[in-house]
N, C-alpha and C positions, 0 to 999 in steps of 0.2 A: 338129630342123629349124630352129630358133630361131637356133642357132649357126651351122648350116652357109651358112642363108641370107645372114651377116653375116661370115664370116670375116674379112674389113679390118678390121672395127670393134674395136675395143680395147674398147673399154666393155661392147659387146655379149657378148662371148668373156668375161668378170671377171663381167658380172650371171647370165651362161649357170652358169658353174663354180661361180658361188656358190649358184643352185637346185640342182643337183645334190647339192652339200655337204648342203643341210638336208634331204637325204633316205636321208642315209647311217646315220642311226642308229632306220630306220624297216627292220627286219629282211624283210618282206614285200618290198621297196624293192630288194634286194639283186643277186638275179638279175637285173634291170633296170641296177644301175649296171656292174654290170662289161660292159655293152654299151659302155660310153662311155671307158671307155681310151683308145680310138682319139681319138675328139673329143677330149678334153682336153688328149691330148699334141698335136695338131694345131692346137690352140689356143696350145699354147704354144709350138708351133713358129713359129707364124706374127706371133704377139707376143715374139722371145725378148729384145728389150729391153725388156719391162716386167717390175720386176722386181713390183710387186702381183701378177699374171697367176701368175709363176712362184709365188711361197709358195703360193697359193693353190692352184695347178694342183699344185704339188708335195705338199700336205698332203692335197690329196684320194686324190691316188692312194695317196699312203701310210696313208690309212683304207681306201680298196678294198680294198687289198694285204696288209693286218694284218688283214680280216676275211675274206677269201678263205681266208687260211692258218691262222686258227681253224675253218673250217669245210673244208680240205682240200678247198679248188677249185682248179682249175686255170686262172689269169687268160687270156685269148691276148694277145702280147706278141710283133707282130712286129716288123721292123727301122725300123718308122718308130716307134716307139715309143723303141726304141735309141737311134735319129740323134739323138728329138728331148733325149732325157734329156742324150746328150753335149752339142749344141749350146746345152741350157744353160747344164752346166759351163762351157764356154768362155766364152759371152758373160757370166759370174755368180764366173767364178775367184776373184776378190778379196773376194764376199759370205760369209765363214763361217759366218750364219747358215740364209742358202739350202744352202749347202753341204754344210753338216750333213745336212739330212731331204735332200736329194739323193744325198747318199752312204748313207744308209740304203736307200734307195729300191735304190740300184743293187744292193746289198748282197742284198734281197729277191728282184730281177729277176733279179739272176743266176743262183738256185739254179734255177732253170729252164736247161737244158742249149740249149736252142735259143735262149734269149735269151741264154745267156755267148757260145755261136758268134756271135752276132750282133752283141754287144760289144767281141768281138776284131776284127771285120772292120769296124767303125765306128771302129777305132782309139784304144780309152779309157786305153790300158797308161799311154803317156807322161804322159795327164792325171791318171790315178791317182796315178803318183810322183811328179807335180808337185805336186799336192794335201798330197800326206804330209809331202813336205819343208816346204813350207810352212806348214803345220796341225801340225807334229811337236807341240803345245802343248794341242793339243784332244782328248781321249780317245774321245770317239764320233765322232768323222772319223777317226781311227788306227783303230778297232775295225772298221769300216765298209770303209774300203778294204782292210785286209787280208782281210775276208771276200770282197771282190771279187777281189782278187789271186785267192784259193783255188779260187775258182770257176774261173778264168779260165786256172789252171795245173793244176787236176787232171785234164781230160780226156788221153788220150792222144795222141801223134803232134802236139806242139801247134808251130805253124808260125811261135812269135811267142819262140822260144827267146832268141833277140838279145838281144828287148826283156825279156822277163821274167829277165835276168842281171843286169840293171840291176837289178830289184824286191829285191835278197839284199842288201846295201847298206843299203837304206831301211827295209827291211822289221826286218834285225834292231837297227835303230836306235829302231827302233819299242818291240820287245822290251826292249832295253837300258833304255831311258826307262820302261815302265811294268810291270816283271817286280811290284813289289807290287800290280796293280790285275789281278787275276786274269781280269777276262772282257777286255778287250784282251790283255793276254797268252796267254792262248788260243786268240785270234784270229790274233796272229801266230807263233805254234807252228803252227797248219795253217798259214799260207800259206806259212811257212819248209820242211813236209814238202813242200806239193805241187811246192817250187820245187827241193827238192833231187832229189825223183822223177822232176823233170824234165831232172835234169843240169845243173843254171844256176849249181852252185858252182866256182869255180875254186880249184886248189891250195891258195891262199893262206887259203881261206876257210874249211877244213875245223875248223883246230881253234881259232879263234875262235867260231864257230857252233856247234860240237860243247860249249863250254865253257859259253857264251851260251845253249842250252838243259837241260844241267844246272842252270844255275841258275834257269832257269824252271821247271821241276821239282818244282825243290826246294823255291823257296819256295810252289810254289801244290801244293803234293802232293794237297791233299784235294778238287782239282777233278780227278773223274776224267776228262772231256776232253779238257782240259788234256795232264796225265798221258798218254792214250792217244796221243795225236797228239805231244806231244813225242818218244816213247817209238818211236812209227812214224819221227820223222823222225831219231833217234841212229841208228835202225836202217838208214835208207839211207843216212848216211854212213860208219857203219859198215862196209857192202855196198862202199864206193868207195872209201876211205880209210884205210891203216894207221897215219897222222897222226890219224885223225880217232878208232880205235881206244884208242891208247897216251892220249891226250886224254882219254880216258873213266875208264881209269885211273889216272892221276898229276893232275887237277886240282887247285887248292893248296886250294877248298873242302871236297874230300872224293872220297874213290872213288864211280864209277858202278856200281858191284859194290854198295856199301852202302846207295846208294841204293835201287837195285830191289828189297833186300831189307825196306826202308821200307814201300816200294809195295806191295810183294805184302803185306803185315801189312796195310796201310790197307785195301785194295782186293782180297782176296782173294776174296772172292763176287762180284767184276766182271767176267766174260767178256772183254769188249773190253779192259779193265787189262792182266788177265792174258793175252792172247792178243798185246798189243803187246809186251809184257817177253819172248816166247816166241821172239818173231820176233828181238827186241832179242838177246837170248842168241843165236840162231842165228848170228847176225852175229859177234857175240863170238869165237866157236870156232874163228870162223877163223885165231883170232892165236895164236903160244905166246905170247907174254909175258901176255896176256888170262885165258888159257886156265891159266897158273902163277897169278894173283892169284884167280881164279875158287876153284881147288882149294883154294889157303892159307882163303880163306874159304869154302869148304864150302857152295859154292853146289847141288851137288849134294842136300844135304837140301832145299833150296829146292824144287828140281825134282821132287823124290818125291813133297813135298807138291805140287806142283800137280798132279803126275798123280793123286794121289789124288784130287784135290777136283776134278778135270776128267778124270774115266777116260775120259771118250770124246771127247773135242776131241782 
């Protein structure tokens, strides 16, 4: 009531968000502050050139948000909450430091499926790519916006195909830059599967990409997410591409046949591992020349073994 009576006030809306903050590590406290999402992002709508307002307003919610999802609640998070996160970004583009816990933020907000719909329809694609191109330097802004892209491209029937053909570009530029810092690279191995599931590669781009996550692969093998999701996204190019197949085969770092036989040794009591490499093979069979490298190396005892150790998957 304090806030709402005061919305103009700048001062008021900063000493408002700062009581609320010192009641955020007061666990009884809790179910009370996720009432206030709403005000605070409304706060900071209404103030979005002040940038105090914003860290502030921004750091709170990313304590809500990080204690909601240790305790598997469900924040509400409707589109004015969206507008006002984006109309930060914009009016704050050039603050890296705002930027950062802003792009975590959205990163959080996304995995909520009714808040990525709402993301798309407030139009954040372009300020994403804008973001990355610019930030290519900062690893938790690359880590961040590619977990937004993912969001934002995994759903189906997605209406923003145009714009997410641009994010294949950026994104694996992303990858390129940090294939030895494993949890960004992670991050842009799914947004590279969700963006190829979505059909956003063109031609040109199959067996640069196909070769570009071999080598994320490879060097982050013993992250099995990583792994999985890369492993899902060979496999839809795979599905599209016989450039993108023979790629897998003749890369000058090494066959993608040797590799999987890597992976299943690392990662063979892993379900998801093995069940991406399953899918991946499927893909595979479709090719002779695949299908001849396959036999020379005796991929078939691979397969025995897995059905042994997964008789009913």
């Amino acid at each position: 009531e304090f806030m709402q009576a005061s919305w103009d006030v700048e001062e008021v809306q900063v000493k408002g968000i700062q009581h609320i903050a010192s009641f955020v590590k007061e666990k009884s406290a809790f179910p009370y502050l996720l009432k206030f999402t709403e005000v605070i992002t409304f706060a900071m709508k209404t103030h979005v050139t002040s940038l105090d307002l914003q860290v502030d307003g921004c750091r709170l919610l990313l304590e809500i948000l990080s204690e909601a999802l240790k305790q598997d609640v469900e924040v509400p998070l409707d589109k004015g909450v969206t507008s006002c996160l984006l109309a930060t970004v914009r009016k704050h583009s050039g603050n890296e430091e705002l930027l950062s816990m802003l792009c975590t933020l959205l990163m959080m907000v996304s995995a909520s499926e009714v808040a990525a719909r709402n993301l798309r329809k407030v139009g954040i694609i372009p300020d994403l790519l804008s973001i990355l191109r610019r930030f290519l330097d900062n690893d938790e802004i690359c880590s961040s916006c590619c977990g937004v892209l993912w969001s934002l491209a995994v759903s189906e029937n997605n209406a923003d195909q145009a714009l997410l053909k641009s994010a294949v570009p950026v994104t694996s530029a992303v990858l390129q830059k940090y294939l030895q810092n494993g949890a960004v690279a992670e991050s842009a191995c799914s947004a590279l599967w969700a963006l190829s599931l979505q059909g956003c590669l063109d031609d040109y781009d199959y067996e640069p990409t196909t070769a570009l996550l071999l080598d994320a692969v490879r060097t982050n093998q013993e992250r099995a997410m990583l792994v999985k999701n890369g492993c899902l996204a060979l496999a839809s190019l795979l599905r599209m591409s016989e450039l993108a197949a023979l790629t897998f085969i003749t890369v000058s770092k090494g066959s993608g046949i040797e590799l999987i036989k890597d992976i299943c040794y690392l990662h063979f009591d892993d379900p998801g591992v093995i069940g991406a490499v399953c899918l991946l093979m499927k893909e595979m069979v479709q090719y002779d020349d695949v299908v001849l490298d396959m036999l020379s190396q005796k991929m078939e005892e691979q397969l025995s073994e897995i059905k042994i150790q997964f008789p009913f998957s």
